[in-house]
N, C-alpha and C positions, 0 to 999 in steps of 0.2 A: 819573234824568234820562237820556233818550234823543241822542246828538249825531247828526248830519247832517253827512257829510265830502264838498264836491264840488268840483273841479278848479277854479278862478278860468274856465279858458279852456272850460270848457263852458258857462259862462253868459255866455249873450250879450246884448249893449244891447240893451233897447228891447225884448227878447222874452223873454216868462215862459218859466217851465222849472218842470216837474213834477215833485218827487222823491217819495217815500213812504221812510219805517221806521217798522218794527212798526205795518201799519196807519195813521198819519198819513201826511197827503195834504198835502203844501209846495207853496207857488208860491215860488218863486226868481224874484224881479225885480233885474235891475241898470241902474241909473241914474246915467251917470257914472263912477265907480270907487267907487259904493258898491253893495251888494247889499244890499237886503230881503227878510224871509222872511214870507209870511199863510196861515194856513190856505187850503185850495183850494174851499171851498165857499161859494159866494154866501147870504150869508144871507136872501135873500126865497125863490127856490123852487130853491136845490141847485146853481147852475147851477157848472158848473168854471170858476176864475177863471183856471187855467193857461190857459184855451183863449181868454182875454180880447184884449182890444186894451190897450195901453200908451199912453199922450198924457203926457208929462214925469213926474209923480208918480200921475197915476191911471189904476190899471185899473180896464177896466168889463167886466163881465160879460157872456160872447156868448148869452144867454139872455133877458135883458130889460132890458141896459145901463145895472141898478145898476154905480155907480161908488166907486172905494174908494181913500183915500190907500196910497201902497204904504209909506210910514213909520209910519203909525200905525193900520192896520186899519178906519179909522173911513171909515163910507158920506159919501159927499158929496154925493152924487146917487140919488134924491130928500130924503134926507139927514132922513129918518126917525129919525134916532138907531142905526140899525144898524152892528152892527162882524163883522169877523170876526177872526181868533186872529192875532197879530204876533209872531214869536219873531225871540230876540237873535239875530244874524247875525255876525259877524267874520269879518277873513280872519287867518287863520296862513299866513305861507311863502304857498305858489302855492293855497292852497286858500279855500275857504269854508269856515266851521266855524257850524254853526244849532244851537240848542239848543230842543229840545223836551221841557215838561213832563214 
């Protein structure tokens, strides 16, 4: 298992954030005082979800504004049954801690 360690005060409201290790591509959204972690790749054609727009719980993809709950990976818009990757997120102390497969 791969962790993902990032600052609480790098991730800002309202605005994805891009991290990578080993290869994996995270979108960091926080909503609130909670952070969720999705994979960064739009599952209709690739598009980066880091580069999305945020609306309360959904980002949408700046590509062709598939939309995706940012707690649970799943498409809602056009809500084809599409998901993309959701990993556990917590915070420790002042940090974000994400766990990837």
């Amino acid at each position: 298992m791969t962790a993902i360690r990032v600052p609480l005060a790098d991730v800002a409201v309202g605005r994805p954030m891009l991290v990578e290790a080993e290869g994996a591509r995270v979108v960091l959204v926080r909503v609130g005082d909670r952070v969720h972690a999705l994979g960064d790749v739009c599952a209709h054609k690739g598009g980066p979800l880091s580069e999305g727009k945020l609306s309360g719980t959904r980002l949408a993809c700046p590509w062709h504004g598939w939309m995706y709950d940012v707690r649970t990976g799943q498409c809602m818009f056009p809500g084809r049954g599409a998901a993309v990757a959701s990993y556990a997120a917590r915070m420790e102390g002042d940090d974000v801690l994400v766990e990837l497969p």
